[in-house]
N, C-alpha and C positions, 0 to 999 in steps of 0.2 A: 377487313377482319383484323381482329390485333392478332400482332405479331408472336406477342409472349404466350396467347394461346390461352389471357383469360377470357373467364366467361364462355369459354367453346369449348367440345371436347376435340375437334378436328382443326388446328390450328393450320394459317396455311405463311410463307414466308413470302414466295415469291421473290425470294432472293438473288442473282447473280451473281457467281463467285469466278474469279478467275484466277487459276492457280498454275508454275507451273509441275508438272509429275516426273523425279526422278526417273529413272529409265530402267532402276532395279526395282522399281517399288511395284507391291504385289497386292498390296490391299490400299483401299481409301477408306479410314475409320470417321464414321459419322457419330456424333453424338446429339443429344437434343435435350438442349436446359432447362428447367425453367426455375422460376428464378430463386430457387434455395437450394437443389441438386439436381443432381443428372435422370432424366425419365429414361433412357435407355441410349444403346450403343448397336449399330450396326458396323460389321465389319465385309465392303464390299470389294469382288475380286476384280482388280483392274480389266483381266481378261473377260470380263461380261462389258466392256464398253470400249477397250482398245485392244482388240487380239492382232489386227492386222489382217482382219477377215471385213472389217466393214467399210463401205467406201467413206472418202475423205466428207470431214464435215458430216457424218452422218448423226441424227439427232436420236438415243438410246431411251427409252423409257423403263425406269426402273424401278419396282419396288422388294424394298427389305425387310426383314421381323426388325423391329427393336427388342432388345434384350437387356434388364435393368443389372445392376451391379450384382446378383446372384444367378445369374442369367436365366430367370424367366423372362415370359414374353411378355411383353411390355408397349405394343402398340406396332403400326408397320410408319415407312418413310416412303414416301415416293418421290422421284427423282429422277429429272430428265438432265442428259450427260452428251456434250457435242467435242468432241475430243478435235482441236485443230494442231495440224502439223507440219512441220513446213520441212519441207525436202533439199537437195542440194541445189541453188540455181532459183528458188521462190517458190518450186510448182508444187500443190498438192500432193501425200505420196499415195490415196486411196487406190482404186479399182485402176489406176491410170495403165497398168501393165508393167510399172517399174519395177523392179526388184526392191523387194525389202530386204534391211539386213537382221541374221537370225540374233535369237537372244542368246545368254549365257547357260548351259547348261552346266551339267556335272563336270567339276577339271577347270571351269571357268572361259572355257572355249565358245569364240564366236562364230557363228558358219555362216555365208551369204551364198551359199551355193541353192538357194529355194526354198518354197515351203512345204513344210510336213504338214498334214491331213489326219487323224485320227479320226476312224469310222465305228462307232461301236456297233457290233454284230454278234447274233443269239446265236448259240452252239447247243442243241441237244445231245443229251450226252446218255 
């Protein structure tokens, strides 16, 4: 299938990218060319592919809206995301039972004292 997506309305890439992700960084902005302007913009949140909840190496399937430059919708991306990482000593940091360290919240403070769990739950009221 060509790549630029003439001739087809579902173009496919099948591309590999290896990149690496600052450690503040909160979104991964996709965009998708073709060859005179931009068809649309996805803006995806790191935390749907590396929260720190999924084991090492684990392979994410993802799809997003695209959104053109006045941000209507403008077609979806799909997108699969194997996030690898490497811990102190070589070993994987997934499911292994190691402590991860916490991120920066408000005040810019780091904690490694564990992880926090947010459960959303219905209150009648």
């Amino acid at each position: 299938m060509d790549s630029t997506g003439r001739g087809t309305p579902h173009p496919q890439w099948n591309q590999k990218l290896v990149m690496e992700l600052p450690p503040h960084a909160r979104f991964l902005t996709v965009e998708v060319h073709s060859p005179a302007n931009i068809v649309g913009t996805a803006n995806i949140p790191v935390s749907d592919f590396a929260g720190g909840f999924l084991p090492a190496n684990y392979l994410s399937f993802l799809s997003y809206r695209l959104r053109d430059a006045n941000g209507e919708k403008n077609g979806i991306i799909n997108l699969s995301v194997k996030v690898k990482q490497e811990a102190a000593g070589g070993r994987s940091s997934g499911c292994s039972g190691q402590r991860w360290a916490g991120v920066p919240v408000e005040g810019g403070k780091v904690s490694d004292h564990g992880i926090t769990m947010g459960i959303p739950v219905s209150y009648r009221y």
